[in-house]
VOTI-100474 format. One record per residue (C-alpha): z, x, y. Coordinates in pm, 1 decimal, padded with zeros to 6 digits. Layout:
<voros>
<voro z="Z" x="X" y="Y"/>
...
</voros>
This chain:
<voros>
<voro z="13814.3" x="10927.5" y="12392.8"/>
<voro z="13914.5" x="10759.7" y="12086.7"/>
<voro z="13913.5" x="10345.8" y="12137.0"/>
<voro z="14304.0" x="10229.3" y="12100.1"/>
<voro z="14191.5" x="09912.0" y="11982.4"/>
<voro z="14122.6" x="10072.0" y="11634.4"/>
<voro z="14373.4" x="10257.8" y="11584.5"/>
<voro z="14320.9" x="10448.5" y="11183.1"/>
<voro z="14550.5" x="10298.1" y="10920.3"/>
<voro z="14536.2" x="10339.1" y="10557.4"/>
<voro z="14266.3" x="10153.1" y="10357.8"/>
<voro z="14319.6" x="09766.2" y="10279.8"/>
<voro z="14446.4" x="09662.9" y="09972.6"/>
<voro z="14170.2" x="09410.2" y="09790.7"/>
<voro z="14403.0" x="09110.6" y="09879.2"/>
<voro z="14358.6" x="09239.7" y="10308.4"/>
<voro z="14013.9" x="09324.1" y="10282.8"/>
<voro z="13898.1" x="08953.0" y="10136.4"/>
<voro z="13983.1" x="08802.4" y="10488.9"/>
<voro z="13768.6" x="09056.4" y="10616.2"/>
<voro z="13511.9" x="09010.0" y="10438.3"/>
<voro z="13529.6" x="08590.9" y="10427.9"/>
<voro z="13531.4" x="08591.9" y="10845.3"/>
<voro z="13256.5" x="08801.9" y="10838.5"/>
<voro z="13071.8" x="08525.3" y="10614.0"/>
<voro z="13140.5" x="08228.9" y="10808.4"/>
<voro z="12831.9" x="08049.4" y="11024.7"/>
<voro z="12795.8" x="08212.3" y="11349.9"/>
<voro z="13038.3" x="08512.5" y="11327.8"/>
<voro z="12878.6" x="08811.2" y="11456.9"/>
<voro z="13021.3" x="09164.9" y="11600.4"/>
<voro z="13112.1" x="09070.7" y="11902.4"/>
<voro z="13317.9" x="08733.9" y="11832.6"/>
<voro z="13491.7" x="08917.5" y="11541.2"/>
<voro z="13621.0" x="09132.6" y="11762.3"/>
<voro z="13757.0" x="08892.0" y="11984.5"/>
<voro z="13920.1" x="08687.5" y="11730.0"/>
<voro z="14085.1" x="08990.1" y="11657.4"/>
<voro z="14185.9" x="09074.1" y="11990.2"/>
<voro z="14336.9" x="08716.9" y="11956.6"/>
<voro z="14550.1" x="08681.4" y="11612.0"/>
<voro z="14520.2" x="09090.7" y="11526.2"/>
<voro z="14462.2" x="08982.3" y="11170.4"/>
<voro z="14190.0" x="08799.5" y="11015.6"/>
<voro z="14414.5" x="08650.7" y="10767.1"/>
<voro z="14579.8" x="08468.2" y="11064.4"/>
<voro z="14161.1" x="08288.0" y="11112.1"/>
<voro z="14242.5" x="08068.5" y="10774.0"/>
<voro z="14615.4" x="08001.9" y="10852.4"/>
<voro z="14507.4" x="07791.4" y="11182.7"/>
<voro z="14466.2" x="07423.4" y="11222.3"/>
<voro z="14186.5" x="07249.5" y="11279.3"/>
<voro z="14205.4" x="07222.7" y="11644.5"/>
<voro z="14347.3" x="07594.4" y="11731.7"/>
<voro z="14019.2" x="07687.4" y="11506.0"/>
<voro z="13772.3" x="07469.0" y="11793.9"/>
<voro z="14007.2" x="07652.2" y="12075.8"/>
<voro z="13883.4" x="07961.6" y="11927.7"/>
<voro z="13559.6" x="07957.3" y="11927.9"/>
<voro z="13444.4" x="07803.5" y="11565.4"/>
<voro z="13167.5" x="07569.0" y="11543.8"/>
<voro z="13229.4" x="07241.3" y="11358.0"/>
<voro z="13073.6" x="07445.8" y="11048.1"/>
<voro z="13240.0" x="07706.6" y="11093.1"/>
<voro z="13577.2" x="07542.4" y="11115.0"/>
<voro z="13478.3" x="07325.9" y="10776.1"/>
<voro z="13365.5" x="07693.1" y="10621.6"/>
<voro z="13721.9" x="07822.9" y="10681.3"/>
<voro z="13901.0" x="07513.9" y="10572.6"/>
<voro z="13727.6" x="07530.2" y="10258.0"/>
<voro z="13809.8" x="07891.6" y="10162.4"/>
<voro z="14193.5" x="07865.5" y="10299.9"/>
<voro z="14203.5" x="07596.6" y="10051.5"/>
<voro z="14044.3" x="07749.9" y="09768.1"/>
<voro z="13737.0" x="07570.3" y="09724.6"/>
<voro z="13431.6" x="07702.1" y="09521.8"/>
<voro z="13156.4" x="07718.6" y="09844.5"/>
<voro z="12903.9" x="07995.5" y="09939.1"/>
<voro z="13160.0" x="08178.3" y="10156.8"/>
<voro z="13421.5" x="08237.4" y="09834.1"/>
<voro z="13122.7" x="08322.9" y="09590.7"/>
<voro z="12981.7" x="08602.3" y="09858.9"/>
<voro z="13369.2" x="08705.4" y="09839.2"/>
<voro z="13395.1" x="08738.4" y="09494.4"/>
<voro z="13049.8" x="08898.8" y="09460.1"/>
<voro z="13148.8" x="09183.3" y="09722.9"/>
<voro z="13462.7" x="09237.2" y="09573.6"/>
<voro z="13312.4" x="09276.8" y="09241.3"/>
<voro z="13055.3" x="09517.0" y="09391.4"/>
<voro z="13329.8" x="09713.7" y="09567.2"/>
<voro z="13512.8" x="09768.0" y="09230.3"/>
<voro z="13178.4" x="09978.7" y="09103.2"/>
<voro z="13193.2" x="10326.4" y="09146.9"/>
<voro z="13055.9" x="10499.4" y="09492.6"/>
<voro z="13112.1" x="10178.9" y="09626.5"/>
<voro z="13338.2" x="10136.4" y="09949.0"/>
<voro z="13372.7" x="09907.8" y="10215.3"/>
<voro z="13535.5" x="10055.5" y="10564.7"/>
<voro z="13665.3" x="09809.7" y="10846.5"/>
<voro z="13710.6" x="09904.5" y="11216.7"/>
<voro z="14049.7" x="09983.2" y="11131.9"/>
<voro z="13970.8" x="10252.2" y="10881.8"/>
<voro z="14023.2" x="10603.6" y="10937.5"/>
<voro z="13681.0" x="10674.5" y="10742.9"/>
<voro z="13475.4" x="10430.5" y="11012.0"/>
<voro z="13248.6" x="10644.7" y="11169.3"/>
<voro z="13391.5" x="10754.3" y="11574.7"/>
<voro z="13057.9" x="10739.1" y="11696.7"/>
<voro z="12922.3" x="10372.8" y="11573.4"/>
<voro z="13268.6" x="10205.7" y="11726.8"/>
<voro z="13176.1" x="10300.1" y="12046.7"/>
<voro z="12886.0" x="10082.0" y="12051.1"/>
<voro z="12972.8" x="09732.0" y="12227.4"/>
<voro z="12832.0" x="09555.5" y="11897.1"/>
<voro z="12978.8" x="09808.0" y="11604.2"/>
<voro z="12988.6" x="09609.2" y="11255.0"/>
<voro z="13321.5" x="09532.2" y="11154.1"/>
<voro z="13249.0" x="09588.3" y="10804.3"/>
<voro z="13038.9" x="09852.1" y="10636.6"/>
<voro z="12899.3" x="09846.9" y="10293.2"/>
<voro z="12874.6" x="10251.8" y="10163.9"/>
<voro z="12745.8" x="10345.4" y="09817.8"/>
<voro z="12784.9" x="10719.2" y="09832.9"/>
<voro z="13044.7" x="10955.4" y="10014.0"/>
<voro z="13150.3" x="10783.9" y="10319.8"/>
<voro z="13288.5" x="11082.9" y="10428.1"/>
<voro z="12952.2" x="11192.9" y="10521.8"/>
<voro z="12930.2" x="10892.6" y="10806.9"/>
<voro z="13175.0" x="11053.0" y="11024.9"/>
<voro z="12947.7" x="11405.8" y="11032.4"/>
<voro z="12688.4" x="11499.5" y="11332.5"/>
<voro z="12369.6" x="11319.0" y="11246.5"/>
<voro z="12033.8" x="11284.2" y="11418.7"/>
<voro z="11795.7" x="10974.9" y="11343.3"/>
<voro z="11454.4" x="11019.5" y="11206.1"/>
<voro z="11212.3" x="10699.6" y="11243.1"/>
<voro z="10935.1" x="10657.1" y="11253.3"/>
<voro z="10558.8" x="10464.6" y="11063.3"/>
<voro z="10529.7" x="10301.6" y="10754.5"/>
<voro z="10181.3" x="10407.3" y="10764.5"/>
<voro z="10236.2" x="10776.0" y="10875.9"/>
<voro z="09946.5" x="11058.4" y="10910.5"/>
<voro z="09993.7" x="11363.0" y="10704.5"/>
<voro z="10120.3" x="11548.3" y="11019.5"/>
<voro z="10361.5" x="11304.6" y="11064.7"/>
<voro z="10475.5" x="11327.7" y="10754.1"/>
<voro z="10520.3" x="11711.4" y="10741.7"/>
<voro z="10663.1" x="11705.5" y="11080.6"/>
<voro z="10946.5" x="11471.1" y="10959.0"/>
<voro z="11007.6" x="11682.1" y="10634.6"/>
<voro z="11027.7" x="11959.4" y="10910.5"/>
<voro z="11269.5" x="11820.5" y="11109.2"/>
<voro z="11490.0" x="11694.1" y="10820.4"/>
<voro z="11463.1" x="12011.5" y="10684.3"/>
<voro z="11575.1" x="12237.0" y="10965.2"/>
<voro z="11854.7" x="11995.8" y="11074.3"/>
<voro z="11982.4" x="11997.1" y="10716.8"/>
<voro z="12007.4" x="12390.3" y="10763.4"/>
<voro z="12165.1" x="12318.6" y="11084.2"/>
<voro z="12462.8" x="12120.6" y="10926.3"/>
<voro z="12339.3" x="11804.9" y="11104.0"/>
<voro z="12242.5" x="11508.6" y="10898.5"/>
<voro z="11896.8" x="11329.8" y="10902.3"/>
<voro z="11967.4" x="10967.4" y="10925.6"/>
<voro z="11722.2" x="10680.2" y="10935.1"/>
<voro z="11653.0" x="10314.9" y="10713.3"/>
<voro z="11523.5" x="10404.3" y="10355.3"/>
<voro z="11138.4" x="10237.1" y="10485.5"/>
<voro z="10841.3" x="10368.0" y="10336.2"/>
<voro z="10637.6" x="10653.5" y="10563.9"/>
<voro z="10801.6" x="10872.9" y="10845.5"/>
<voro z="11201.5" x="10712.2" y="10714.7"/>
<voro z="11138.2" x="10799.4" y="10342.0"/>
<voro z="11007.2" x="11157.3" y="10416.2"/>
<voro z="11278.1" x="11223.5" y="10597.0"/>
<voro z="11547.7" x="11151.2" y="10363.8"/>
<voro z="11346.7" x="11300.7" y="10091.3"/>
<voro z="11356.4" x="11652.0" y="10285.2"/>
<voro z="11746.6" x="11618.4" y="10269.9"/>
<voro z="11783.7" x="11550.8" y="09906.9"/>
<voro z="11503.3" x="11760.4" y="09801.9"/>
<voro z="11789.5" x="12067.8" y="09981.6"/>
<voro z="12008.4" x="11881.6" y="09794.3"/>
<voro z="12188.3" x="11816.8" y="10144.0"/>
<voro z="12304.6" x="11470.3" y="10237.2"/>
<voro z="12127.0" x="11209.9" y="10488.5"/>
<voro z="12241.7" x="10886.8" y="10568.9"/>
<voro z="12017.3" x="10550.0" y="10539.1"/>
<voro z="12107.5" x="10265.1" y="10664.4"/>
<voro z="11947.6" x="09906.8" y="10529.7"/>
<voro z="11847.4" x="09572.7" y="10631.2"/>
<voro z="12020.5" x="09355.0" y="10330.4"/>
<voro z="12301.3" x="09426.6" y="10099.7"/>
<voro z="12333.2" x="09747.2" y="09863.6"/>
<voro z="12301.2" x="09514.4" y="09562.0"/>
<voro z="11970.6" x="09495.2" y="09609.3"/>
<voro z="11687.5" x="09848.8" y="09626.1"/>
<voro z="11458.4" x="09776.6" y="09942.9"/>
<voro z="11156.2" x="09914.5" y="09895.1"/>
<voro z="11140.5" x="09894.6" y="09556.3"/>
<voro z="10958.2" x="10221.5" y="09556.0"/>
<voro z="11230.1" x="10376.1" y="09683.7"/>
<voro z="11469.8" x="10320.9" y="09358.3"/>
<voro z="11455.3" x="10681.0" y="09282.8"/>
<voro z="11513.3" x="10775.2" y="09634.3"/>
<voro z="11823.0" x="10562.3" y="09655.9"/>
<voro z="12013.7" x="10713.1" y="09355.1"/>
<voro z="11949.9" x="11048.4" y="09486.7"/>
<voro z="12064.2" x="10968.3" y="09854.3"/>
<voro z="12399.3" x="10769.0" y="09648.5"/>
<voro z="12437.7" x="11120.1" y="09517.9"/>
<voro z="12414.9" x="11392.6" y="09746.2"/>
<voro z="12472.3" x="11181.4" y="10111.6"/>
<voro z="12575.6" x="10799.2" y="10208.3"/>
<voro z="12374.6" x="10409.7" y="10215.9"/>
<voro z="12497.7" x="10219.6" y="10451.8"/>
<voro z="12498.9" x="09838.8" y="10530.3"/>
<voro z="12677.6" x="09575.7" y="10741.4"/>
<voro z="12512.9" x="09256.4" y="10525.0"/>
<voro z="12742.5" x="09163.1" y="10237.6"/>
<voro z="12565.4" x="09122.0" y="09844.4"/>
<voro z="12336.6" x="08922.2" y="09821.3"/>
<voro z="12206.2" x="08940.7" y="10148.1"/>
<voro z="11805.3" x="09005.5" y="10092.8"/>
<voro z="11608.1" x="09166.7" y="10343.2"/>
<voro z="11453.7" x="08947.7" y="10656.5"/>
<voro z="11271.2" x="09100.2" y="10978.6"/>
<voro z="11583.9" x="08952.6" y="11149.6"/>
<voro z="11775.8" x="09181.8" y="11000.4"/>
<voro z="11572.0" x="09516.9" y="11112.8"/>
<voro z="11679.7" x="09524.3" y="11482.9"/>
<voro z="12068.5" x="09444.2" y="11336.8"/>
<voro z="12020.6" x="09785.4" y="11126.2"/>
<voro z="11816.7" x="09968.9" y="11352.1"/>
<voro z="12119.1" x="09982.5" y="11619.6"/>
<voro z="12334.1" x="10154.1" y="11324.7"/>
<voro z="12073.9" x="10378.3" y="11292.0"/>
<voro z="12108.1" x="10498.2" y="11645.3"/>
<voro z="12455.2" x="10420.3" y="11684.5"/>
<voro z="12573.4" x="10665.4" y="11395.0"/>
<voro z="12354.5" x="10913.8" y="11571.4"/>
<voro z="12333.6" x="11122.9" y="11823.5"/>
<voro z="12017.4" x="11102.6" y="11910.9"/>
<voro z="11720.1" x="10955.0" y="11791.8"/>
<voro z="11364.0" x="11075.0" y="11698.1"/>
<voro z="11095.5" x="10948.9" y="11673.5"/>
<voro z="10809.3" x="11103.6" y="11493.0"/>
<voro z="10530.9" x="10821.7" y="11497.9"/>
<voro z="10514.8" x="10505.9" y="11566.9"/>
<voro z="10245.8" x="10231.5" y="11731.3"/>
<voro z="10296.2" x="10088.2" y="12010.9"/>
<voro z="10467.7" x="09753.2" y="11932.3"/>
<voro z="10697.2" x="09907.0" y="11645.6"/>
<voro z="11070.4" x="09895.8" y="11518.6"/>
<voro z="11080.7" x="10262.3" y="11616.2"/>
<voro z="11037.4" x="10184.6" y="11973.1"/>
<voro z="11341.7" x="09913.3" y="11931.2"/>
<voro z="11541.0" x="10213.2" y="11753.8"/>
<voro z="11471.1" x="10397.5" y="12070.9"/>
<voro z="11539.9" x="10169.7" y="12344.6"/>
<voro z="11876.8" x="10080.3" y="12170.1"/>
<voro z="11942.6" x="10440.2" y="12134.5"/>
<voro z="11896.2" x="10419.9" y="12506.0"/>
<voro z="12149.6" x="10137.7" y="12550.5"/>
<voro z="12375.9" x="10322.2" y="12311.9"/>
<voro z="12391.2" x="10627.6" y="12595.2"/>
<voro z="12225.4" x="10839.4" y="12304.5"/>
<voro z="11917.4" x="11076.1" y="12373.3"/>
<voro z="11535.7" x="10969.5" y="12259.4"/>
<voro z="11300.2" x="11255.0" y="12144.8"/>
<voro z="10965.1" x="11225.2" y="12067.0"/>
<voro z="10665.1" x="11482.3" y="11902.6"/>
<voro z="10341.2" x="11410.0" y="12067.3"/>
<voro z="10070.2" x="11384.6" y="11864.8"/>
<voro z="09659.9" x="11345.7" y="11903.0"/>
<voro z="09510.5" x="11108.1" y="12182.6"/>
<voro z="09323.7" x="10991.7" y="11889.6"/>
<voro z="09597.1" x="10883.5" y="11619.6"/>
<voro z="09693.5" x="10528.6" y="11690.6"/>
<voro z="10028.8" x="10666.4" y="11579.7"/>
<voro z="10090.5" x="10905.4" y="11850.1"/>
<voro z="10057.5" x="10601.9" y="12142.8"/>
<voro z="10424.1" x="10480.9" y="12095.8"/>
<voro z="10555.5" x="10836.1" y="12123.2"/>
<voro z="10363.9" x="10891.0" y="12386.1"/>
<voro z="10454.5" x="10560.9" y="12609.1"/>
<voro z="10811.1" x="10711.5" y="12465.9"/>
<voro z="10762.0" x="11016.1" y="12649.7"/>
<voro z="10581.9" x="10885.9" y="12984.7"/>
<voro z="10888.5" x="10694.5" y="13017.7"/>
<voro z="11130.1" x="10957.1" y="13005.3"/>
<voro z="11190.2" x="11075.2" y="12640.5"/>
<voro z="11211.0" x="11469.5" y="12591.4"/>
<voro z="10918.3" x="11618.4" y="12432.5"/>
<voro z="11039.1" x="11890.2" y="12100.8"/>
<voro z="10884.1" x="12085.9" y="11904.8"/>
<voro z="11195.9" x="12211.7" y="11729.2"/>
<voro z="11477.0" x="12090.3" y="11643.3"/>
<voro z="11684.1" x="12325.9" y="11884.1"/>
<voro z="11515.6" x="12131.5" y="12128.0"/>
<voro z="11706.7" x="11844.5" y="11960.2"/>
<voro z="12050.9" x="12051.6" y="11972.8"/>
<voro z="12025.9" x="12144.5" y="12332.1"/>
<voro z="12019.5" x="11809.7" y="12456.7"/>
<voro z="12310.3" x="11647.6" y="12293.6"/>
<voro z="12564.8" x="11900.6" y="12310.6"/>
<voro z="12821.0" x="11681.3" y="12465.4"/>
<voro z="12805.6" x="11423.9" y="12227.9"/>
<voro z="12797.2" x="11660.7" y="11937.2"/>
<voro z="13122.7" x="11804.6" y="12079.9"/>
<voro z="13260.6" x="11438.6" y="12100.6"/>
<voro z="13209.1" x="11416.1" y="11721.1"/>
<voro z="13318.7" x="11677.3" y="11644.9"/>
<voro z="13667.4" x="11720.0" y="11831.2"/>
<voro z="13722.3" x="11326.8" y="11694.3"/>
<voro z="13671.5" x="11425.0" y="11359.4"/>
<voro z="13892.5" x="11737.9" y="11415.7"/>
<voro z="14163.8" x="11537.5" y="11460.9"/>
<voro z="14184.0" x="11336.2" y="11150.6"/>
<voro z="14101.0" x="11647.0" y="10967.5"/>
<voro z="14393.0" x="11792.8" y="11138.6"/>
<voro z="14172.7" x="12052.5" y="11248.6"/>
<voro z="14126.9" x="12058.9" y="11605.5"/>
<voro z="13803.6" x="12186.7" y="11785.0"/>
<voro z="13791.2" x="12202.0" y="12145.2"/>
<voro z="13559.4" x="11985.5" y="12334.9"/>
<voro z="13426.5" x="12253.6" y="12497.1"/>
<voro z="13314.2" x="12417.3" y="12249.2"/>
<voro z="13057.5" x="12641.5" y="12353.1"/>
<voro z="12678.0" x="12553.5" y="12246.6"/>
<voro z="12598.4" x="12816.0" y="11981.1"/>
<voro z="12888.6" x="12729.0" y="11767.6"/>
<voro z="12815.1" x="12409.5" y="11735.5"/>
<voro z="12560.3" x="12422.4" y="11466.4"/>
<voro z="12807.0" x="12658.8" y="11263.0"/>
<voro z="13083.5" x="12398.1" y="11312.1"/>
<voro z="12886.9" x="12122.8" y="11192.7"/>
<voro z="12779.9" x="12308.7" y="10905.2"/>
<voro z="13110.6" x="12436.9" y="10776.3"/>
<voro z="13221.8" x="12060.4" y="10797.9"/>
<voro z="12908.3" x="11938.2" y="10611.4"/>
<voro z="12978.0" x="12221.8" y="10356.2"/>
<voro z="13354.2" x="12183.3" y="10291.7"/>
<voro z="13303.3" x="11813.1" y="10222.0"/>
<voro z="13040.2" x="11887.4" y="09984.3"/>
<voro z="13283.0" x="12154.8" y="09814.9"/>
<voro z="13560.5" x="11881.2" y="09744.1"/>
<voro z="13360.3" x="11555.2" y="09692.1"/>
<voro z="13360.3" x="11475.9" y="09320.6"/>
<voro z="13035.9" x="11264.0" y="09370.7"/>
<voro z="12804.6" x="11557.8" y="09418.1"/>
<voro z="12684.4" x="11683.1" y="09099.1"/>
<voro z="12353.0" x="11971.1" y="09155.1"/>
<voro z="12107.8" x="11878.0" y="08978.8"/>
<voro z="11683.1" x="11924.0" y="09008.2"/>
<voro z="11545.7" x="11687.9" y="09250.1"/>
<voro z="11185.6" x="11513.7" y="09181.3"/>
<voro z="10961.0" x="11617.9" y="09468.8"/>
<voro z="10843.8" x="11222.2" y="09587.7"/>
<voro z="10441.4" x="11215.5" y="09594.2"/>
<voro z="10271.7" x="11070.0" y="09871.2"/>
<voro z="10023.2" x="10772.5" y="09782.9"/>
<voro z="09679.5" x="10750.5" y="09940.9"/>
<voro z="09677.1" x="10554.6" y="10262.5"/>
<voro z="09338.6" x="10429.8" y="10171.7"/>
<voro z="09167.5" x="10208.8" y="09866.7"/>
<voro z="08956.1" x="10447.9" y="09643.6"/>
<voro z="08598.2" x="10436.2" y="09749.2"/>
<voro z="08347.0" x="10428.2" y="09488.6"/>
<voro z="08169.7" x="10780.7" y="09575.7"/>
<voro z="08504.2" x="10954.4" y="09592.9"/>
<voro z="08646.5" x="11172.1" y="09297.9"/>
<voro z="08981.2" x="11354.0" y="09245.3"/>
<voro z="08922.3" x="11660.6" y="09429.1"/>
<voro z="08772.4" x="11448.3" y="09715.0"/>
<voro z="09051.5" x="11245.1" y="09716.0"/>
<voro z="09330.9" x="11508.6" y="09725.4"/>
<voro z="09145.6" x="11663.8" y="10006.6"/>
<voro z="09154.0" x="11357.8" y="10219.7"/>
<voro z="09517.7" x="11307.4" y="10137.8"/>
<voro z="09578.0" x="11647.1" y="10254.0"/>
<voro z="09414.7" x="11580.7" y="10608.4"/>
<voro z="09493.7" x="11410.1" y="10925.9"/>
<voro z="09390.3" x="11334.9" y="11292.7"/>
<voro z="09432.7" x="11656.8" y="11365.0"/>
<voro z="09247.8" x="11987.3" y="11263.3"/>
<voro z="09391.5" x="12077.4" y="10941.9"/>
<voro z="09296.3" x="12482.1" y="10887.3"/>
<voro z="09143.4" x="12591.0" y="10507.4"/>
<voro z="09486.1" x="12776.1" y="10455.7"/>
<voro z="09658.2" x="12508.6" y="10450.5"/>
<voro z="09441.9" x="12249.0" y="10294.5"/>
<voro z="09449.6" x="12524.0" y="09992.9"/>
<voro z="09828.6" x="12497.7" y="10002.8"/>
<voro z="09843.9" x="12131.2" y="10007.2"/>
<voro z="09583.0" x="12037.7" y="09759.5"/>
<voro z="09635.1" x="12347.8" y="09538.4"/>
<voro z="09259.8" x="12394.8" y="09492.4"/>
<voro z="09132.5" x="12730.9" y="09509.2"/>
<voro z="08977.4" x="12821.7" y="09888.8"/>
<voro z="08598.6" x="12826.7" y="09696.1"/>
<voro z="08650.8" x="12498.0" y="09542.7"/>
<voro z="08781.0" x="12337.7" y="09827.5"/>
<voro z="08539.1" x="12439.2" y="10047.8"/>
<voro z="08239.6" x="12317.9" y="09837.1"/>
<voro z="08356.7" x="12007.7" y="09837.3"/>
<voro z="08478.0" x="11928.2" y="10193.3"/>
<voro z="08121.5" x="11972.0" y="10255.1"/>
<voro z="08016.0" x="11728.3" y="10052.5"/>
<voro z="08260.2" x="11504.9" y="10242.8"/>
<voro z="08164.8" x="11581.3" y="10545.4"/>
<voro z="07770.3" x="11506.3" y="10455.6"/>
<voro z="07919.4" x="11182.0" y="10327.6"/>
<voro z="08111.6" x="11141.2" y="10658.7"/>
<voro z="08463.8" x="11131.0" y="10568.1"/>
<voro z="08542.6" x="11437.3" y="10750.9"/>
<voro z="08469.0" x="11620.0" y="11060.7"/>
<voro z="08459.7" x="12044.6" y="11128.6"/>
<voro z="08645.9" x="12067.4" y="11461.9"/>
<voro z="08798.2" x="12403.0" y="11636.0"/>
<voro z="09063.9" x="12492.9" y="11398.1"/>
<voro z="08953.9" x="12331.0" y="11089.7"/>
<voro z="08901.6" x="11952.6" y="10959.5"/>
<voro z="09030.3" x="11591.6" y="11024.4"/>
<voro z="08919.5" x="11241.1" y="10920.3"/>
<voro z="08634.2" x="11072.9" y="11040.8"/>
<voro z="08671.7" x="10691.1" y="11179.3"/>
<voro z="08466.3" x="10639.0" y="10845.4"/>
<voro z="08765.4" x="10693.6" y="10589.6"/>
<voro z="09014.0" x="10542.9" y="10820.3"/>
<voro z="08825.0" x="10221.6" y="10803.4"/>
<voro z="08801.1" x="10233.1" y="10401.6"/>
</voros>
């Protein structure tokens, strides 16, 4: 049911959108007090109109009250200057900033108790209001992990459903990078403002998510990344979704926070089990023991959060003035989504084709001294679980005689291990 309180209206004028974007700066502002200062004047232009005292009745710490003095009256201090710096960031192309009251805020995130009242977007914001399912996961993935992530990006890109998750290194990064590589969208959301490229590594990555899908933020310019921030963006994450997966994670992990907020959130928590022996594997397991669903494909996914899906859906319908009935039966839903995913493609002006650079995986461990290329690629190509010839051949591109020459040597040296249904790593490499 669509929340009254934030009801759509036309997008804000530069001169509106300032107040906005000075409340949200001042000391000790958050979600939830923003929205009840709002639920108080209506208008955050009304915060720097008040007197001193009606400012303490409010709410406003002494700071707070001297920060909003001090822009009402003009002065040059650290609130103005973030101002001026968002507003010159929001003139760049690509560059948008939606309030609760926008038609283009996402249906899903404002029914979260704690949904931003800004949002930062470099890309098509358009795309934040379409079905998406978070991917999360390690920064320190296996190889498994990191095909099963491409996997599920993959086939939920087919789907029409986009892969969202927060642009880190390992299980996020592979995800996203399965999107653009389809030249499909996917949504990441980050942990500091979209003036700044967090992980560096990623720069590439960002540009090509700014093209074909959405970035997302609720920290102003300027803001750098801090692990206080993580938790902030990891309820985004799960709160633009519909559900959440995770692929793997450890047992004290950011993914596990992703999930349990996903929880809070009333969304659904999937998790891929893994080997008893991957350190990895233990958070989605503990995810799993405690009630998660177990997939294997991302139908599995689709089964479970029908209802939701048909939520989005029908809300979108309506400011598309194209209604779809919530009940909707299950099949169609996919094909729905889709169609929506592919008509806003078709019209957005943003989304050029063009070849996408397939992202290369870095080895997880330091180069020992006895190891050469071949060796190397092999144990990049490997994981805690049996890995078959076949595919080793397909993800090292060495011929099947080559290769297996020199996995032997590697497993004389004891870097791998021949189990039932091929090879794996040895503790031996893992601790190199």
């Amino acid at each position: 049911m669509r929340d009254s309180s934030f009801g759509a209206a036309a997008p804000m004028a530069v001169k509106e959108i300032q107040y906005w974007l000075a409340l949200w700066r001042i000391k000790g502002v958050g979600p939830l007090f923003f929205r009840r200062i709002l639920n108080r004047l209506g208008d955050p232009t009304k915060v720097f109109e008040q007197e001193l005292p009606a400012l303490v009745q409010l709410g406003f710490s002494e700071a707070a009250c001297t920060q909003v003095k001090r822009y009402a009256s003009g002065a040059a201090d650290p609130v103005r200057v973030g101002v001026e710096r968002d507003l010159e960031w929001l003139a760049q192309d690509n560059c948008h900033i939606l309030t609760w009251d926008d038609p283009l805020y996402p249906p899903l995130l404002k029914t979260i108790h704690d949904a931003p009242p800004l949002l930062f977007v470099q890309g098509d914001p358009g795309f934040l209001q379409d079905i998406q399912v978070a991917i999360v996961g390690s920064r320190h993935p296996s190889r498994s992990g990191i095909d099963n992530a491409t996997a599920f990006a993959s086939h939920l890109s087919e789907l029409g459903i986009l892969p969202t998750s927060g642009l880190a290194l390992g299980i996020d990064g592979a995800a996203h990078q399965a999107a653009v590589d389809k030249q499909s969208p996917t949504i990441a959301v980050t942990g500091n403002g979209l003036d700044i490229v967090y992980p560096k590594k990623h720069h590439r990555l960002t540009e090509q998510i700014v093209e074909y899908g959405a970035i997302v933020t609720e920290f102003g310019t300027g803001v750098v990344p801090r692990a206080s921030h993580f938790p902030r963006r990891n309820r985004i994450i799960s709160g633009l979704s519909v559900g959440v997966l995770v692929v793997e994670a450890a047992l004290k992990s950011g993914s596990l926070i992703t999930a349990r907020m996903a929880l809070e959130q009333g969304r659904e928590v999937f998790a891929i089990p893994g080997s008893i022996h991957n350190p990895m594997a233990k958070g989605c397991h503990a995810l799993i023991r405690d009630g998660a669903k177990l997939v294997e494909t991302a139908e599995h996914i689709l089964e479970e959060v029908q209802s939701l899906i048909q939520f989005q859906l029908f809300e979108n319908s309506i400011d598309n003035g194209k209604v779809v009935a919530k009940e909707t039966p299950m099949e169609q839903l996919p094909l729905l989504a889709n169609t929506l995913v592919a008509e806003r493609i078709n019209t957005n002006s943003v989304l050029q084709k063009s070849t996408v650079e397939k992202a290369t995986t870095s080895s997880q461990n330091p180069l020992a001294g006895d190891i050469g290329e071949k060796e190397l690629l092999i144990l990049n190509g490997l994981g805690d679980e049996p890995t078959s010839i076949d595919l080793l051949v397909e993800r090292t591109c060495l011929d099947s005689k080559c290769l297996a020459s020199v996995i032997v040597m590697l497993e004389i040296k004891g870097y791998v291990v021949a189990e039932p249904g091929g090879y794996s790593l040895s503790t031996t490499w893992k601790r190199n």
